[in-house]
C-alpha positions as CSV (number, residue, x, y, z in Angstrom):
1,X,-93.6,-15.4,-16.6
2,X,-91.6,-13.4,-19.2
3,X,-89.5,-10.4,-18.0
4,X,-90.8,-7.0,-18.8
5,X,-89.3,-5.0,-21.7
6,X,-88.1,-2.6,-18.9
7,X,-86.2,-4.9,-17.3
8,X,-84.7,-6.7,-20.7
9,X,-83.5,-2.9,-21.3
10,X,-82.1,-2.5,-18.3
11,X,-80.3,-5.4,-18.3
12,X,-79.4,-4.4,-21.2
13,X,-78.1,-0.8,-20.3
14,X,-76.3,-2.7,-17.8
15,X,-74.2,-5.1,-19.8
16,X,-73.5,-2.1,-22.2
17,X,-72.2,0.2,-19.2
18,X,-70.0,-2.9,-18.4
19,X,-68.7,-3.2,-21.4
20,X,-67.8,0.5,-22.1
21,X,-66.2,0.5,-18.8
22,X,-64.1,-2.4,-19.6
23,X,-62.4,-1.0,-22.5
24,X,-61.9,2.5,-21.0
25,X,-60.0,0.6,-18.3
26,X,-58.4,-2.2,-20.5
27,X,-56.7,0.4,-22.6
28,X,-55.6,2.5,-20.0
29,X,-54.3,-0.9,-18.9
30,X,-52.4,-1.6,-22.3
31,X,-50.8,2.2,-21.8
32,X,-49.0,1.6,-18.4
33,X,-48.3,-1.7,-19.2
34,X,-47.3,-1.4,-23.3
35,X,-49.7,-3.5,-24.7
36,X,-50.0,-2.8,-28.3
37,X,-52.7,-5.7,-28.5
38,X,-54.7,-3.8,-25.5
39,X,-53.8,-0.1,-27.1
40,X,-54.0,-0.8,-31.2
41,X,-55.2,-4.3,-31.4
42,X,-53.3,-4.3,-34.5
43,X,-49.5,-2.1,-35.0
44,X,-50.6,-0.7,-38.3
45,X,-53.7,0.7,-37.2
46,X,-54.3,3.8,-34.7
47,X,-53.7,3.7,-31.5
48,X,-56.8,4.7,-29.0
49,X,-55.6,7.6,-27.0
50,X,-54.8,7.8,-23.4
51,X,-58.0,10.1,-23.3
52,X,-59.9,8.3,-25.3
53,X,-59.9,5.9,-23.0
54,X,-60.5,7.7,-20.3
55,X,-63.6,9.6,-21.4
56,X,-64.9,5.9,-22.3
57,X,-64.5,4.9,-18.8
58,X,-66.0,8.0,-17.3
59,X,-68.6,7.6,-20.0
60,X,-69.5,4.1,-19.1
61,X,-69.3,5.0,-15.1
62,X,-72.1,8.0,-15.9
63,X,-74.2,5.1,-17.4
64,X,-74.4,3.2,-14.7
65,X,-74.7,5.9,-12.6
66,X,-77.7,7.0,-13.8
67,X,-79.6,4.0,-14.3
68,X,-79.3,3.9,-10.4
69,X,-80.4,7.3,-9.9
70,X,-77.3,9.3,-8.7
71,X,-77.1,12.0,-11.9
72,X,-75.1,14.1,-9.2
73,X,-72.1,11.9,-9.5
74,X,-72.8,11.2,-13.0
75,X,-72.7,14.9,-14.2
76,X,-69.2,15.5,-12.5
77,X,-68.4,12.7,-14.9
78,X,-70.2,13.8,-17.9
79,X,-68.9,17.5,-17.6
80,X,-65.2,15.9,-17.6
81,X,-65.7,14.1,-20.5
82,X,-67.5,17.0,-22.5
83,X,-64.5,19.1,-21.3
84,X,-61.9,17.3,-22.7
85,X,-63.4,17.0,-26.1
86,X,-64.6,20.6,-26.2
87,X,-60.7,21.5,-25.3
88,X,-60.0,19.2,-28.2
89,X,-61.8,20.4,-30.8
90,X,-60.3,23.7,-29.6
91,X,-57.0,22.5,-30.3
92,X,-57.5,21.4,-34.0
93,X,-59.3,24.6,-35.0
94,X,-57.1,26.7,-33.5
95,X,-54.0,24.8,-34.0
96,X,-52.6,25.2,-30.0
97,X,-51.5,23.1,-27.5
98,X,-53.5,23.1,-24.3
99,X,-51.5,20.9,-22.8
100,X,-54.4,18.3,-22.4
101,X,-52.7,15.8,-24.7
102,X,-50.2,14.3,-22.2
103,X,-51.8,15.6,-19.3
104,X,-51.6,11.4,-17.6
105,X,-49.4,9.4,-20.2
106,X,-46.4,10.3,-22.3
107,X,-47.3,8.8,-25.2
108,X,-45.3,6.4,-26.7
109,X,-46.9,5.4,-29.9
110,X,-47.5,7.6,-33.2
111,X,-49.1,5.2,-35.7
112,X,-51.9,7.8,-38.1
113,X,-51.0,10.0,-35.3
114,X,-50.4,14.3,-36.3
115,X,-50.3,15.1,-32.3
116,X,-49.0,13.1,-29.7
117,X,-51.7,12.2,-27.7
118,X,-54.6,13.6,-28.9
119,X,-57.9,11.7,-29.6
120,X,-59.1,11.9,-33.5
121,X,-61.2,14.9,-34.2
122,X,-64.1,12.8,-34.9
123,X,-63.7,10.9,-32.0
124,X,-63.9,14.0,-29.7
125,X,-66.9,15.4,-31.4
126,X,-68.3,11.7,-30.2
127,X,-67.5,12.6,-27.0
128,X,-69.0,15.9,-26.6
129,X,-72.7,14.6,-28.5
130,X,-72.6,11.6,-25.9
131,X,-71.9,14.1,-22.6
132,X,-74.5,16.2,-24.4
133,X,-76.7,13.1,-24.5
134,X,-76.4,12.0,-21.5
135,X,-76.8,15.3,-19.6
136,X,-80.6,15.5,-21.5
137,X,-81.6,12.1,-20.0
138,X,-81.6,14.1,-16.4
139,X,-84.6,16.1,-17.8
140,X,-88.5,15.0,-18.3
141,X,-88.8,17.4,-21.3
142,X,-89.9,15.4,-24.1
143,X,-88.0,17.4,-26.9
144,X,-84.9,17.0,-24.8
145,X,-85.3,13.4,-24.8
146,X,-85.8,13.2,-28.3
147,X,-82.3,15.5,-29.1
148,X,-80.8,12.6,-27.1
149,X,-82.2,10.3,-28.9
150,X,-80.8,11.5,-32.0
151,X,-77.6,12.3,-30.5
152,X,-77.4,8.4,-29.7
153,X,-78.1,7.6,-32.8
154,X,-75.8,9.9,-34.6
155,X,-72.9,8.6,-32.5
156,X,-73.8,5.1,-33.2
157,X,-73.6,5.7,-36.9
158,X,-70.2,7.4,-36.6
159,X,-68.3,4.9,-35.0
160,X,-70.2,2.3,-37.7
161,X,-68.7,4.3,-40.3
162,X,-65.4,4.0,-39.1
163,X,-65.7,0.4,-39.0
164,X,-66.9,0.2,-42.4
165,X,-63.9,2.2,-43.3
166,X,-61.3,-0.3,-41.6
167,X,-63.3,-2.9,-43.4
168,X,-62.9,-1.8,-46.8
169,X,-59.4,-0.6,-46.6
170,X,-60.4,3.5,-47.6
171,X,-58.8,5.8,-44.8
172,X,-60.4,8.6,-45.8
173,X,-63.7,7.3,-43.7
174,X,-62.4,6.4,-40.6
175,X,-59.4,9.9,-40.3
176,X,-59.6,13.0,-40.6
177,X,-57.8,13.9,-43.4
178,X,-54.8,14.3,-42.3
179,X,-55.2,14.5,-39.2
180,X,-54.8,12.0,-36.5
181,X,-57.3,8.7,-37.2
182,X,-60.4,7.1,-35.2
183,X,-59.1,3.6,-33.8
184,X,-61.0,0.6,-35.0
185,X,-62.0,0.2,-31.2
186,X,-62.7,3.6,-30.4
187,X,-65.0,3.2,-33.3
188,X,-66.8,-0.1,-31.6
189,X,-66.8,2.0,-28.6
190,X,-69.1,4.8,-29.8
191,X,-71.5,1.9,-31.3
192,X,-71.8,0.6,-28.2
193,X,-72.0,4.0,-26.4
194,X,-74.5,5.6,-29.0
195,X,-76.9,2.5,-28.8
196,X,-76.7,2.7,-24.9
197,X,-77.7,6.4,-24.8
198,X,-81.0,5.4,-27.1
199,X,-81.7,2.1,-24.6
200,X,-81.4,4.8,-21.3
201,X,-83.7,7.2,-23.1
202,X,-86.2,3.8,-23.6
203,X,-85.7,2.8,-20.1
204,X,-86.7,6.5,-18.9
205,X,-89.3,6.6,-21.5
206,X,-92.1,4.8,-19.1
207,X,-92.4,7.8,-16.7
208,X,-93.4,10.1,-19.2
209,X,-97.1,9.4,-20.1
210,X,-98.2,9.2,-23.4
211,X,-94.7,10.0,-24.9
212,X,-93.8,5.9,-25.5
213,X,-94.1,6.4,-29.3
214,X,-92.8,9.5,-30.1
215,X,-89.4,8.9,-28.3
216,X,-89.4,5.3,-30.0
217,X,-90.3,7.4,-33.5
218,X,-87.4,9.7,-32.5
219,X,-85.0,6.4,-32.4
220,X,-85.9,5.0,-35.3
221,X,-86.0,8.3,-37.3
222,X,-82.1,8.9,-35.7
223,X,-80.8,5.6,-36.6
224,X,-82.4,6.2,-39.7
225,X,-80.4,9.0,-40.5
226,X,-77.5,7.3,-39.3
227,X,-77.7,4.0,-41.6
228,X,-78.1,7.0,-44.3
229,X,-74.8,8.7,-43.8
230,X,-73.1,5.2,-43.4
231,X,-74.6,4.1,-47.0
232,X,-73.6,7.7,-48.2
233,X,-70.0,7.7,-47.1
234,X,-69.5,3.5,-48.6
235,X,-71.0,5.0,-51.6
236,X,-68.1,7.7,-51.6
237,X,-65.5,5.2,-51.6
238,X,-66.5,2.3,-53.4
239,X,-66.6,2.1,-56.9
240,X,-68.5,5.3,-58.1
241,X,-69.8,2.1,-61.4
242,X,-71.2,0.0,-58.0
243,X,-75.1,0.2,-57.9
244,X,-75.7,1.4,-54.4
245,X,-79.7,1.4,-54.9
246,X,-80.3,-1.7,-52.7
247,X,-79.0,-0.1,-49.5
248,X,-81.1,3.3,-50.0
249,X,-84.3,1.0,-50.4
250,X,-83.8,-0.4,-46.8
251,X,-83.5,3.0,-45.6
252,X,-86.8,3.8,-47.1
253,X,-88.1,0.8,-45.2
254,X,-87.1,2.4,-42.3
255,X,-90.4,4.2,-42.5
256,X,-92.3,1.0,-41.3
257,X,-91.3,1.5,-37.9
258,X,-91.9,5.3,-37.9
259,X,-95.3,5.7,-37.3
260,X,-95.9,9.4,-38.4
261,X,-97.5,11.3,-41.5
262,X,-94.9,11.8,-44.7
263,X,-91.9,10.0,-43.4
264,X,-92.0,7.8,-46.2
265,X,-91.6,10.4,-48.8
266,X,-89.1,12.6,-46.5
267,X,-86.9,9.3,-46.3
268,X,-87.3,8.4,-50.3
269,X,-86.2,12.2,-51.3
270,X,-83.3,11.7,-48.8
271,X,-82.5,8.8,-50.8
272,X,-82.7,10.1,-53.9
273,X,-80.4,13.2,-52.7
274,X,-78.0,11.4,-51.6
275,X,-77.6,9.3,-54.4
276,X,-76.8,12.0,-57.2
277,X,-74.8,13.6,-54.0
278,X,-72.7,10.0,-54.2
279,X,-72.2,10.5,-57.9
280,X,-71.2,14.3,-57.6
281,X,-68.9,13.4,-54.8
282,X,-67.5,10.7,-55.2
283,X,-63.6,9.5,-54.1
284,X,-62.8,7.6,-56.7
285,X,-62.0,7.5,-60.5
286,X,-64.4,7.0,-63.2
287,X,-63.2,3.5,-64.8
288,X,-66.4,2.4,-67.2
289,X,-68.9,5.2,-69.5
290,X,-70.9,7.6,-67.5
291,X,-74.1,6.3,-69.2
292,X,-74.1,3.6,-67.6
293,X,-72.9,5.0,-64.2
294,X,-76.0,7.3,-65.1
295,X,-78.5,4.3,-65.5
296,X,-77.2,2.7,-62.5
297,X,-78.3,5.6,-60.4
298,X,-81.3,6.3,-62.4
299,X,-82.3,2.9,-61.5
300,X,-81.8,3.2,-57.9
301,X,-84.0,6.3,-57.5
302,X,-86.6,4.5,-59.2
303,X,-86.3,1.3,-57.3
304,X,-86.2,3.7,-53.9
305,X,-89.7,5.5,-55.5
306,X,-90.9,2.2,-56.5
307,X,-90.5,0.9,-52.6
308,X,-91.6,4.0,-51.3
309,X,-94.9,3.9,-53.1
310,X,-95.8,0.3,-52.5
311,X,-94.6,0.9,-48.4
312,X,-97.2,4.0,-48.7
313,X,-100.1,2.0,-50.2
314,X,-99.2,-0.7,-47.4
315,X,-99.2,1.8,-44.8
316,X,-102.9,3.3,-45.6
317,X,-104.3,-0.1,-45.7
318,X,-102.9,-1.0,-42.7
319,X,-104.2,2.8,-40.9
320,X,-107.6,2.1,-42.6
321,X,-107.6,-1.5,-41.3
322,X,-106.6,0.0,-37.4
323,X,-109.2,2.4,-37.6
324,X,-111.8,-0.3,-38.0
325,X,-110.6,-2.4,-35.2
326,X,-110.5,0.8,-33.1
327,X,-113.5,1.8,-33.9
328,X,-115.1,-2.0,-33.3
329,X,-113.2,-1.8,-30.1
330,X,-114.6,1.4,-28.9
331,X,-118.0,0.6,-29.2
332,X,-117.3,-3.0,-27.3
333,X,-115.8,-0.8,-24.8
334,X,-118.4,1.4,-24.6
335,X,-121.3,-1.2,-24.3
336,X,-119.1,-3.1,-21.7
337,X,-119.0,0.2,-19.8
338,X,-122.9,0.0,-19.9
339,X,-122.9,-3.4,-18.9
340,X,-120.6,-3.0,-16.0
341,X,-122.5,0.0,-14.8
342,X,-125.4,-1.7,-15.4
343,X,-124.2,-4.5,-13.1
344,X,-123.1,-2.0,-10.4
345,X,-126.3,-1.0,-9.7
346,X,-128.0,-3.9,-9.5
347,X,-125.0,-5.2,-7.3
348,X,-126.3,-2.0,-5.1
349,X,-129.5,-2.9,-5.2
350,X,-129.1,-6.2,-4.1
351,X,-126.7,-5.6,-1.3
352,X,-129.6,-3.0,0.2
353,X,-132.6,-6.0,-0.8
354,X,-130.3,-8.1,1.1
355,X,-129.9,-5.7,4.0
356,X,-133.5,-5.1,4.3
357,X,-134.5,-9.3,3.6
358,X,-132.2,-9.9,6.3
359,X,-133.3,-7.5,8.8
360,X,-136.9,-7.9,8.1
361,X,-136.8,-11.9,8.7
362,X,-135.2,-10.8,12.6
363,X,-138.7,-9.5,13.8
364,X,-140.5,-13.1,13.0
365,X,-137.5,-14.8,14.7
366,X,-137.4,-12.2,17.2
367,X,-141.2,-12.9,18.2
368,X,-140.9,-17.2,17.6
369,X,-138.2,-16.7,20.2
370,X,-139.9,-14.4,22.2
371,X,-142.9,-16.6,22.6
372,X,-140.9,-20.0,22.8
373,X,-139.2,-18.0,26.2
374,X,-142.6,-17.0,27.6
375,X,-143.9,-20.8,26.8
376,X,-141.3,-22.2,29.2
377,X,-141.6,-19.5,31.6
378,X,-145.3,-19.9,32.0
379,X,-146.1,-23.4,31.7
380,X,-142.4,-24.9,32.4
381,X,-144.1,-26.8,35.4
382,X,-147.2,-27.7,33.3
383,X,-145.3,-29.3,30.1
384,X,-144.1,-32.5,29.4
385,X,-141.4,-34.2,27.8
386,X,-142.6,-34.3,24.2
387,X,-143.9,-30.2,24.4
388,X,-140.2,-29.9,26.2
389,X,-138.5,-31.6,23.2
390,X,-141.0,-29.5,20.6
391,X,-139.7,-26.1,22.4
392,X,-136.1,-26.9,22.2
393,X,-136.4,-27.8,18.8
394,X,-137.9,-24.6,17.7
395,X,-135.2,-22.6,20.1
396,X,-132.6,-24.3,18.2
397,X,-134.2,-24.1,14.4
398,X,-134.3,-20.4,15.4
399,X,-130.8,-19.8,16.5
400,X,-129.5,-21.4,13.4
401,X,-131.7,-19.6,11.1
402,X,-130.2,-16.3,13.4
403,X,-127.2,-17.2,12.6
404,X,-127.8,-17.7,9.4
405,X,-129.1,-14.3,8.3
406,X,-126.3,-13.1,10.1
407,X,-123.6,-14.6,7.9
408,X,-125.4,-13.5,4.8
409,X,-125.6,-10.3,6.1
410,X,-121.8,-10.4,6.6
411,X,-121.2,-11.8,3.6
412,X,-123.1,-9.0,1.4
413,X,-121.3,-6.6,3.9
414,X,-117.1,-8.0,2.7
415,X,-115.5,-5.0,1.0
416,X,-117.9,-2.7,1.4
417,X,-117.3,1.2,2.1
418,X,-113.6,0.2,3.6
419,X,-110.0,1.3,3.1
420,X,-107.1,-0.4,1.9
421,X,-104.2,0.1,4.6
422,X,-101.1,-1.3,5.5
423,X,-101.5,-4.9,7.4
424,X,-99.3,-6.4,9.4
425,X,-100.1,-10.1,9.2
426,X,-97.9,-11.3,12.4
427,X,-100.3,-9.0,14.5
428,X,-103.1,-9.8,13.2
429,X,-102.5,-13.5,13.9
430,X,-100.7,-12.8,17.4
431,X,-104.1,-11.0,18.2
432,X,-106.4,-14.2,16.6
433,X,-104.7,-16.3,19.0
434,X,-105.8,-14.2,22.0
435,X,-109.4,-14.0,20.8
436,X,-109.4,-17.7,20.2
437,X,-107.7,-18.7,23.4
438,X,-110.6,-20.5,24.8
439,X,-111.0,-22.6,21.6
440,X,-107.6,-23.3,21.0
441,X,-107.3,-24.2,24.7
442,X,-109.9,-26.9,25.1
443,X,-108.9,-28.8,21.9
444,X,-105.4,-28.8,22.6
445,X,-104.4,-26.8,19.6
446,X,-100.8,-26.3,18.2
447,X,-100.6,-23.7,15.6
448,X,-97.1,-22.9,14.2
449,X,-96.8,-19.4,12.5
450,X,-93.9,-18.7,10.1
451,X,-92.4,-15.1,9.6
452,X,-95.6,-13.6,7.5
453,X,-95.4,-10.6,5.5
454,X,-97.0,-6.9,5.7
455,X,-100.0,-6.2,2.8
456,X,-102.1,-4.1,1.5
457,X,-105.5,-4.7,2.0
458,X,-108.7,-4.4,4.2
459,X,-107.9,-5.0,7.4
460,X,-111.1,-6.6,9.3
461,X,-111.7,-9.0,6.2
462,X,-108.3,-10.1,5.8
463,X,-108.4,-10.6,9.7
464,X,-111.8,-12.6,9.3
465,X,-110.1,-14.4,6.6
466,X,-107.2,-16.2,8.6
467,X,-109.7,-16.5,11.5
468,X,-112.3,-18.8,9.1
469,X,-109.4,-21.2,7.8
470,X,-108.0,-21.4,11.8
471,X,-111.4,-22.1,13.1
472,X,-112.5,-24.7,10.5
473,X,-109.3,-26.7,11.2
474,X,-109.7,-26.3,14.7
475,X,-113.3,-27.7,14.1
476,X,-112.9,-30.2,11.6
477,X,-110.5,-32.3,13.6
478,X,-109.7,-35.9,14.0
479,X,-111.5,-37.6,16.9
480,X,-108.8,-38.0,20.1
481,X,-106.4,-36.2,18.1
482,X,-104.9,-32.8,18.7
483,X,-104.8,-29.9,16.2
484,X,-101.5,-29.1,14.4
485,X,-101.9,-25.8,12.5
486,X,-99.2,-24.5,10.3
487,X,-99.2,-20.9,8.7
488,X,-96.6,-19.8,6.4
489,X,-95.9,-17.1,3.7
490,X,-94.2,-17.1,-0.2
491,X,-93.2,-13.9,-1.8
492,X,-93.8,-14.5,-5.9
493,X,-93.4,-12.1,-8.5
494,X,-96.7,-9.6,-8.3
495,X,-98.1,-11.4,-5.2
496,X,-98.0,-13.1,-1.8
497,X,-98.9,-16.6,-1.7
498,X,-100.2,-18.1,2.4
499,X,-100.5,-21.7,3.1
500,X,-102.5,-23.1,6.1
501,X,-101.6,-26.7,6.2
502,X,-103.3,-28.9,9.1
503,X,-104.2,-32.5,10.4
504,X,-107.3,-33.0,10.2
505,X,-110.0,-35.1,8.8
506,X,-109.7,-33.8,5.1
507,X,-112.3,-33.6,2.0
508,X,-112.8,-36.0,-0.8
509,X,-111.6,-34.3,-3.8
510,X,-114.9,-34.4,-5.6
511,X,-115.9,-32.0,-2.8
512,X,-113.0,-29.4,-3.0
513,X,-114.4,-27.0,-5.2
514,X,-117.8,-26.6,-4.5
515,X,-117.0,-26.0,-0.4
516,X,-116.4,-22.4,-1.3
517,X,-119.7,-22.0,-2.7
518,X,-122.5,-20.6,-0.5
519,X,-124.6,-22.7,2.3
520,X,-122.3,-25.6,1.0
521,X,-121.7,-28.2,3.9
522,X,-120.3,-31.7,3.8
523,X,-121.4,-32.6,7.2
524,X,-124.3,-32.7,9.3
525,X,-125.3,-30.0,12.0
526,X,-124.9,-33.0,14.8
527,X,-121.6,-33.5,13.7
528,X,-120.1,-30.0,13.0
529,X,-121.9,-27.4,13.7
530,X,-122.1,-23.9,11.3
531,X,-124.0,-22.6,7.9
532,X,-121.6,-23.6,5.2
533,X,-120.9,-19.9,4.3
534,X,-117.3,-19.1,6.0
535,X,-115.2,-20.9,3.4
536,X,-117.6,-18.9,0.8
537,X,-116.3,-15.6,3.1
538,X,-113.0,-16.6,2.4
539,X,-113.2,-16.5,-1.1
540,X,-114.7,-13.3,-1.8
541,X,-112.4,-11.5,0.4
542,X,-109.3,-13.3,-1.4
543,X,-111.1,-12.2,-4.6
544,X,-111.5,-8.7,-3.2
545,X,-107.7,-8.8,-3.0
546,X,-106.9,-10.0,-6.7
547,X,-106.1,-13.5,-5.9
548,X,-107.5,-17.1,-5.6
549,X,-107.9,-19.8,-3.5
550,X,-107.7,-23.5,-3.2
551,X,-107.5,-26.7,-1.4
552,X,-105.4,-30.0,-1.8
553,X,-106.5,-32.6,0.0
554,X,-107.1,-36.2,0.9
555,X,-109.5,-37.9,3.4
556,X,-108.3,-38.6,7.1
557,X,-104.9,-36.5,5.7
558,X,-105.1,-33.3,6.8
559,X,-105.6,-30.0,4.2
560,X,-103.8,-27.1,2.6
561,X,-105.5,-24.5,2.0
562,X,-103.6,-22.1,-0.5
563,X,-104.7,-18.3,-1.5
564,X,-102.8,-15.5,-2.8
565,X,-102.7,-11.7,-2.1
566,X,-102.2,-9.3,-4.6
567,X,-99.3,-7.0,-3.8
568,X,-100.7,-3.8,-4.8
């Protein structure tokens, strides 16, 4: 069995938080300890700030935190964080000195530096949109989610800008002016952080009802515009004669996974802006003619269009295609509904005919053994051995067929009008044993119950259960040989799984499924006595409970009878 999307996003979640949380507290390492490795991973590029580090740490603590449900403790954490770069941002735009910088650690190191200290203004804008983030997970609001979705989104794509700017050597995308610079791990950081924010938001996103695909629109559409302003700012500082068409068609194909009216077009005029935007704007010089640089662009647009179009037409087969299937699947649902209610009535129906058959066949047996009594009261003295032997056979024939009527009444009686409760199983069986004293006494009986679990379920039919499977291997014993009974329990994944392994004589394999049929016996009355209907009990109450049951067995071997419980 595979593990749930939940739980591969948790896990997920998880080894992000772990990994944020390590390089908070690795670089606050490298600071005490003057690792340049640990602080700039290499000397010529920007250091990552004392607080820089710490806001990762406190950010990667507040994930963790609230995957396990303590947003208390998180939100002390969260606040800190937004705090420090609020006060930053203060800094730069006022040009003051809160005295925030070197609050914890004289710094040491001024590589791309303008303040001693303080975190790139980028990088504390990144921390205040991920305590911002973060803080709108706590709430159910749907809109609030989907702000934090985008948020995640937009902080991934920062940092993935900076990278792209360490990659191709242009400054200008990874600083701030002239101002002090992102480091090439801070940068990895906020990837790592914004993506982790968006997985939390997918974890939560199962106890909201009926909002699965519009936070998971909200994702796609965010990293959307993310990959955009990452193609945008490459575009700036490459080679303004670089075709940079091929890029804006994969952001168009974004629109795939975005499963809402227009976004194709809103994603292709985005495209198309931000292409003549790349041209207006660009960094660097023009080398070749502008015709050409022209073209190039012209083309891109109309490859983007081109994509855009073909996506749409794709799209509206695809809707026209899902409508169908819906529609064919509707009316199957609908005439299974039919059908099943259909089936419930008749199910009523014969539950009451099988009430009332059963009841009405007790006044004929009620009379036969009413008049067989009266027969040997009157004329005991006056019969002889053959009328005797006719008597007891029709006292007998009628007790059997009592009995009888009496099991299919019980059996068309399992599950009905009851409550599911909370069972015990341990005193349930500590109770069987009393009730069963007698039996378990003259045969010499040794059952062996394991630690059992509590279940869910109805309580007199799960009890009837355990007491069909004890009696039939008290019963169906070897001659001279005393009964050895074992019970035990298996937690598995979605249910409980019981054993009842014993000693006794065993069933051929040709005969092990059809013994939990109805009126199924294997024996003869003179050797065992019953109506072949308690292992066909058994199985309708396990199947009552969601679950199955089996045998595996071999003559004069003993049997194991295995059924399963649902857990809820």
């Amino acid at each position: 069995m595979g593990l749930k999307p939940s739980l591969i996003q948790k896990s997920i979640l998880n080894g992000i938080s772990v990994l944020i949380i390590v390089l908070g507290f690795s670089v606050l390492i490298g600071w005490y300890t003057k690792s340049i490795t640990l602080i700039q991973v290499v000397p010529i590029f920007a250091p990552m700030q004392y607080n820089t580090a710490l806001c990762f740490l406190l950010c990667g603590i507040s994930l963790l935190l609230i995957v396990l449900g303590q947003k208390k403790i998180a939100s002390f954490s969260l606040a800190t964080v937004g705090l420090i770069g609020a006060l930053t941002v203060l800094e730069y735009v006022t040009s003051s000195n809160y005295g925030i910088d070197e609050m914890f650690m004289k710094h040491y190191i001024s590589v791309a530096t303008t303040h001693n200290g303080r975190m790139a203004p980028s990088t504390a804008l990144c921390f205040i949109l991920s305590s911002l983030a973060m803080f709108f997970t706590f709430d159910k609001n749907i809109r609030k989610k989907q702000v934090s979705c985008i948020l995640g989104a937009l902080i991934f794509g920062l940092g993935l800008i900076a990278i792209i700017g360490y990659l191709i050597g242009e400054e200008v995308i990874y600083g701030g002016g002239k101002l002090t610079q992102m480091a090439i791990h801070t940068a990895s950081g906020f990837m790592f952080l914004g993506g982790g924010i968006t997985v939390l938001n997918f974890v939560q996103e199962n106890k909201i009802l009926n909002k699965k695909e519009l936070l998971k629109n909200t994702g796609y559409f965010g990293y959307g515009c993310s990959f955009a302003l990452v193609i945008f700012f490459t575009d700036l500082s490459i080679p303004i004669e670089v075709a940079i068409g091929i890029p804006y068609v994969l952001l168009v194909l974004f629109g795939w996974f975005i499963n809402k009216e227009g976004i194709i077009t809103i994603l292709a005029t985005c495209s198309t802006v931000l292409i003549i935007a790349g041209y207006l704007y660009s960094f660097t010089e023009i080398k070749s003619s502008v015709t050409i640089i022209i073209t190039n662009r012209i083309f891109a647009i109309m490859a983007v269009w081109l994509v855009a179009g073909m996506l749409k037409l794709i799209k509206r087969k695809e809707k026209i295609i899902t409508e169908k299937n819906e529609t064919i699947l509707n009316n199957a649902n609908k005439k299974l509904d039919e059908k099943v209610a259909e089936l419930k009535i008749k199910n009523k129906e014969l539950a009451q005919i099988t009430y009332i058959v059963s009841h009405d066949l007790q006044e004929p047996l009620n009379t036969i053994t009413s008049f067989t009594q009266l027969l040997r009261n009157e004329f005991n003295n006056k019969l002889n051995a053959e009328a005797t032997m006719y008597l007891n056979f029709v006292s007998e024939a009628s007790a059997r067929m009592r009995n009888l009527i009496n099991d299919v009444l019980d059996h068309s009686r399992i599950g009905a009008k009851k409550e599911v409760s909370n069972i015990d199983l341990n005193g349930v069986l500590d109770d069987l044993q009393k009730d069963l004293y007698a039996t378990i006494n003259k045969t010499q009986a040794a059952i062996n119950i394991e630690p059992l679990p509590k279940i869910k379920g109805y309580a007199m039919d799960i009890r009837l259960l355990f007491q069909n499977l004890i009696t039939n291997a008290i019963k169906f014993k070897k001659p001279e040989v005393k009964p050895e009974i074992t019970i035990s329990a298996e937690e598995k994944f979605d249910h409980f799984q019981f054993t009842i392994k014993d000693n006794g004589i065993g069933i051929a394999e040709e005969h092990q499924k059809k013994i939990f049929s109805i009126f199924q016996r294997l024996h003869s009355n003179k050797e065992y006595e019953g109506t072949g209907i308690g292992l066909a009990h058994c199985k309708k109450i396990v199947e009552l409970h969601q679950g199955t049951i089996s045998v595996f067995s071999k003559p004069n071997q003993g049997s194991n009878f295995v059924f399963t419980i649902k857990k809820n």
